[in-house]
N, C-alpha and C positions, 0 to 999 in steps of 0.2 A: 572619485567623483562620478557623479550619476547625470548622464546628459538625454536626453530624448531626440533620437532619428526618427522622422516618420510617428507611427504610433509605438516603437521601440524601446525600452529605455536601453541605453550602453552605460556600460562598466567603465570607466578610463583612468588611469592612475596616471599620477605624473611620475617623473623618473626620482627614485630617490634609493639610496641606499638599501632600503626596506623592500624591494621588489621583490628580490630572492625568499627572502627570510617569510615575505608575506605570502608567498606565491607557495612557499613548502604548508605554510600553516592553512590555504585553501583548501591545497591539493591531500591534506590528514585529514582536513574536516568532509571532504566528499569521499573518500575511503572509510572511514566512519559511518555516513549516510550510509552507502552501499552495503556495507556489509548489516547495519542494522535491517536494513529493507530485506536485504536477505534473509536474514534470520526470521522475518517476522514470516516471510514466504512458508518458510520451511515448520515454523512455530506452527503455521493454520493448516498446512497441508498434511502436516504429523495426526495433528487431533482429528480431522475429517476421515484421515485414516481410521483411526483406533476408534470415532462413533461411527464406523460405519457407513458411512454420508453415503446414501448412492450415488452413483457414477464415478466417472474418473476425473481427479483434480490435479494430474498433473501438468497441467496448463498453469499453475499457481507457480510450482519450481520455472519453468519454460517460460513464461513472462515477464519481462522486466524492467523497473522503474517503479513509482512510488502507486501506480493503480493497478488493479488488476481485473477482467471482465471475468467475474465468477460463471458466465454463463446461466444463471439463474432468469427466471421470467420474471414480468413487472409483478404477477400476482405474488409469487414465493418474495420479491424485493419491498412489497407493504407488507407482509406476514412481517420481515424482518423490519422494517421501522416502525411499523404498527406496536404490535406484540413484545418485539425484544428490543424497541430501543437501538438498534445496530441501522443509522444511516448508511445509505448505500442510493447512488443514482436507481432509477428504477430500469435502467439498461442493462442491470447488473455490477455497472462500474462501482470497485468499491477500493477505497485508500489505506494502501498496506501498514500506510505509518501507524493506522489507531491500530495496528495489531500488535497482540505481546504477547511474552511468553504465559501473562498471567490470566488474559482475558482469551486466547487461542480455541482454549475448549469448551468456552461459553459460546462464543460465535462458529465452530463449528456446531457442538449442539442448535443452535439456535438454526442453523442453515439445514441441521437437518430434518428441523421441526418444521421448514417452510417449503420444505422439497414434501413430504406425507403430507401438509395440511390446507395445503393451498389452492 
């Protein structure tokens, strides 16, 4: 059940049988997240390696949860929504979920097209 404290929403179950059973099947599904999130870390960090990117992006492995502040400027962050399509706050804040292993080396390429062009 979903109740709201304050401007909050809470979670609240009632007691039933299923707490256990439902409480394993959360706690697989946030192990899952995690490790995808990771992976995608390590997907975008791999290819910025291999094109090159200038600087250092080990702050991508070293930071954790679904965003990450690629350290990029506002201008390199319109090259990248402008240009390639890759939304991203213009703080640099940018969200690891849209990253894959398929699209990895297009957004580094593309990162490194707005670090030279911007």
């Amino acid at each position: 059940h979903l109740r709201t404290v304050g401007n909050k929403a809470v979670v609240s179950t009632q007691s039933t049988g299923n707490d256990k059973l439902m409480r394993t099947e959360w706690e697989d599904c946030l192990k899952q997240m995690h490790g995808r999130i990771r992976r995608a870390r390590s997907y975008l960090h791999t290819a910025l390696k291999m094109a090159n990117v200038p600087g250092n992006w080990d702050h991508i492995l070293s930071q954790n949860g679904m965003f990450s502040y690629t350290g990029l400027t506002k201008a390199q962050c319109e090259v990248l929504i402008e240009k390639h399509h890759i939304y991203l706050l213009k703080s640099g804040r940018i969200s690891m979920c849209g990253i894959t292993e398929t699209n990895a080396k297009y957004v580094a390429h593309s990162i490194k097209d707005a670090i030279e062009n911007a």
